[in-house]
Biotite code that builds the C-alpha atoms (Angstrom):
import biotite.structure as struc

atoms = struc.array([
    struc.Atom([9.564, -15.133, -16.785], chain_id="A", res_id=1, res_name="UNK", atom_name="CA", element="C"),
    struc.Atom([6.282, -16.727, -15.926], chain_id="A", res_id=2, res_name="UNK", atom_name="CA", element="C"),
    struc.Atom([4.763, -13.365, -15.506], chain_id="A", res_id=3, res_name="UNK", atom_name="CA", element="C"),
    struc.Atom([5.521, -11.913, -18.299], chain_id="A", res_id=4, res_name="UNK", atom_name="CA", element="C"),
    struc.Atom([4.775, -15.598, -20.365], chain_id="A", res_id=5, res_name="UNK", atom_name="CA", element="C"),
    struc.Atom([1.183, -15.209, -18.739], chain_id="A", res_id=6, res_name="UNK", atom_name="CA", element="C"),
    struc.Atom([0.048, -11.550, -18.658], chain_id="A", res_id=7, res_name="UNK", atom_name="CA", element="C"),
    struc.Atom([0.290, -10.599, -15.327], chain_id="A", res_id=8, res_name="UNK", atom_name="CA", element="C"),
    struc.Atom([2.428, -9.141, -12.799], chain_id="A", res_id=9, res_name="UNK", atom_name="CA", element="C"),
    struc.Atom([5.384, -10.072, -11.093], chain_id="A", res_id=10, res_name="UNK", atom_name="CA", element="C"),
    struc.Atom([4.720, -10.756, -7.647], chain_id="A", res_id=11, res_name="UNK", atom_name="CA", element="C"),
    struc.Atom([6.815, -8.079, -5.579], chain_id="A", res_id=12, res_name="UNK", atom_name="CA", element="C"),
    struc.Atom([9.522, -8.851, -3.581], chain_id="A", res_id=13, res_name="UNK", atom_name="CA", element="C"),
    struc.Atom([8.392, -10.081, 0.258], chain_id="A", res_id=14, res_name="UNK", atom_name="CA", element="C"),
    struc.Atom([5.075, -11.253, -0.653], chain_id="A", res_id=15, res_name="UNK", atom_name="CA", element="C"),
    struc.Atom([3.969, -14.399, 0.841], chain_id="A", res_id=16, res_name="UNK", atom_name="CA", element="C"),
    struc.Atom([0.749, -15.970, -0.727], chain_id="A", res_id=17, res_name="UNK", atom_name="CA", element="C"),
    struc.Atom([0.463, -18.286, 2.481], chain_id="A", res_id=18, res_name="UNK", atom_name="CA", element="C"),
    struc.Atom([0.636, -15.015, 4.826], chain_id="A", res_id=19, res_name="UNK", atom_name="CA", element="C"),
    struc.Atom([-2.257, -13.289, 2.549], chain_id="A", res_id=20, res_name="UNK", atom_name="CA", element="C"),
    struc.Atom([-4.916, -16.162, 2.678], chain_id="A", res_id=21, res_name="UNK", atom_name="CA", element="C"),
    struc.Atom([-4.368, -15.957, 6.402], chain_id="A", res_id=22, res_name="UNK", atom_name="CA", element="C"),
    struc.Atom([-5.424, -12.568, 6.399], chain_id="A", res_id=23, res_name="UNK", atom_name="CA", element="C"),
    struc.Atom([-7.945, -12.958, 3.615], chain_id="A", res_id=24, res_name="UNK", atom_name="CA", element="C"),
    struc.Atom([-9.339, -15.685, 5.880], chain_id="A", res_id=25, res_name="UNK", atom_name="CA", element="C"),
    struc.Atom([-9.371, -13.617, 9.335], chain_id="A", res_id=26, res_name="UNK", atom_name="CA", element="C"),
    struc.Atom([-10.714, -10.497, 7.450], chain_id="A", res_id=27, res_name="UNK", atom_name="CA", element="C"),
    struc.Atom([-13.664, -11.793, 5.302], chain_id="A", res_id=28, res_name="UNK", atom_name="CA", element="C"),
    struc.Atom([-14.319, -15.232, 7.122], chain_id="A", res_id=29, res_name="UNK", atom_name="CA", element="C"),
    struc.Atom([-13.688, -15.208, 10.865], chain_id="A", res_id=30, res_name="UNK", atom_name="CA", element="C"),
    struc.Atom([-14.118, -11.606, 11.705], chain_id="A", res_id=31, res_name="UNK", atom_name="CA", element="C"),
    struc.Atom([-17.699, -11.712, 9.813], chain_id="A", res_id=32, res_name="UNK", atom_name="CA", element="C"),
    struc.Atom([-18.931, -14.663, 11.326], chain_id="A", res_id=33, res_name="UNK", atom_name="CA", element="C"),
    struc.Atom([-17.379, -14.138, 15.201], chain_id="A", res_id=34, res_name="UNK", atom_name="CA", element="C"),
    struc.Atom([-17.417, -10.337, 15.431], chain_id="A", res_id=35, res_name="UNK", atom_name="CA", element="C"),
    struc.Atom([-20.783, -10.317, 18.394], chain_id="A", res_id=36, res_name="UNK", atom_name="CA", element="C"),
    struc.Atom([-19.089, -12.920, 20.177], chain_id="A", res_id=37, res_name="UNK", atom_name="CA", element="C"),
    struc.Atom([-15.696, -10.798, 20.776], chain_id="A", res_id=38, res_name="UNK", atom_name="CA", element="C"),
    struc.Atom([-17.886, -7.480, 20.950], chain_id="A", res_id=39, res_name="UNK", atom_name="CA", element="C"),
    struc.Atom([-19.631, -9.685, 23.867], chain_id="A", res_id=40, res_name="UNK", atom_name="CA", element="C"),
    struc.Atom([-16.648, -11.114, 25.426], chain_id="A", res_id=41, res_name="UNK", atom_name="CA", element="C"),
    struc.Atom([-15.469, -7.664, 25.287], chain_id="A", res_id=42, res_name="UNK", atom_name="CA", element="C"),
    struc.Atom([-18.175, -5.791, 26.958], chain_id="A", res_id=43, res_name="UNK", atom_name="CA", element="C"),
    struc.Atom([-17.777, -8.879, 29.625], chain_id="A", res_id=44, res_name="UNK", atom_name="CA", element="C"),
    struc.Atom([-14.830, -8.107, 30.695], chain_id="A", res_id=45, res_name="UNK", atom_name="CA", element="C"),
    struc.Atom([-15.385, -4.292, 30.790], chain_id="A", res_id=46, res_name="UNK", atom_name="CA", element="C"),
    struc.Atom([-17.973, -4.688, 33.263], chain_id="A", res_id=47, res_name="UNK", atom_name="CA", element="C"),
    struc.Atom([-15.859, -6.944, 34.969], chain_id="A", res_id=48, res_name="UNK", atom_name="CA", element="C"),
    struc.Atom([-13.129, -4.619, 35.262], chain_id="A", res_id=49, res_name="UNK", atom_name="CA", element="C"),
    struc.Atom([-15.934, -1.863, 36.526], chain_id="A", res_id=50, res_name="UNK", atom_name="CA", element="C"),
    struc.Atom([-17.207, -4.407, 39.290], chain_id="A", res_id=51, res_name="UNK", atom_name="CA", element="C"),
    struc.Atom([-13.784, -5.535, 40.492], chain_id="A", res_id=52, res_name="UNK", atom_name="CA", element="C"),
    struc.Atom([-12.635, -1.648, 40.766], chain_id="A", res_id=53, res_name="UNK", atom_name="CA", element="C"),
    struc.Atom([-15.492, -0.527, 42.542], chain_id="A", res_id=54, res_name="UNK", atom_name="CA", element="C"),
    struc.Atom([-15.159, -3.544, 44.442], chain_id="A", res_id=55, res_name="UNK", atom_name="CA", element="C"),
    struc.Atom([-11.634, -2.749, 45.615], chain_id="A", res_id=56, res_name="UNK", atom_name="CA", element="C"),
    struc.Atom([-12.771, 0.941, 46.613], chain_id="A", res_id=57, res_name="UNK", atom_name="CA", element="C"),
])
């Protein structure tokens, strides 16, 4: 009803509008802003990985 009162689309079945400004907020808020830091955290623990296996040989 209030779709077709307004113009627009129904919403399909499933979708969650809090679920989608989670991911709206992850994919154009936190992953911009954060993305060096986990690129550096993950290169950290690569080499850490590489110095505690050559470590153990």
């Amino acid at each position: 009803k209030w779709a077709k009162a307004n113009g627009v689309l129904p919403m399909p079945e499933g979708y969650d509008p809090i679920q989608q400004v989670i991911i709206n907020s992850l994919v154009f808020v936190y992953w911009p802003r954060y993305q060096w830091h986990l690129a550096g955290l993950g290169v950290l623990l690569l080499l850490s990985g590489v110095w505690l296996w050559r470590r153990r040989r």
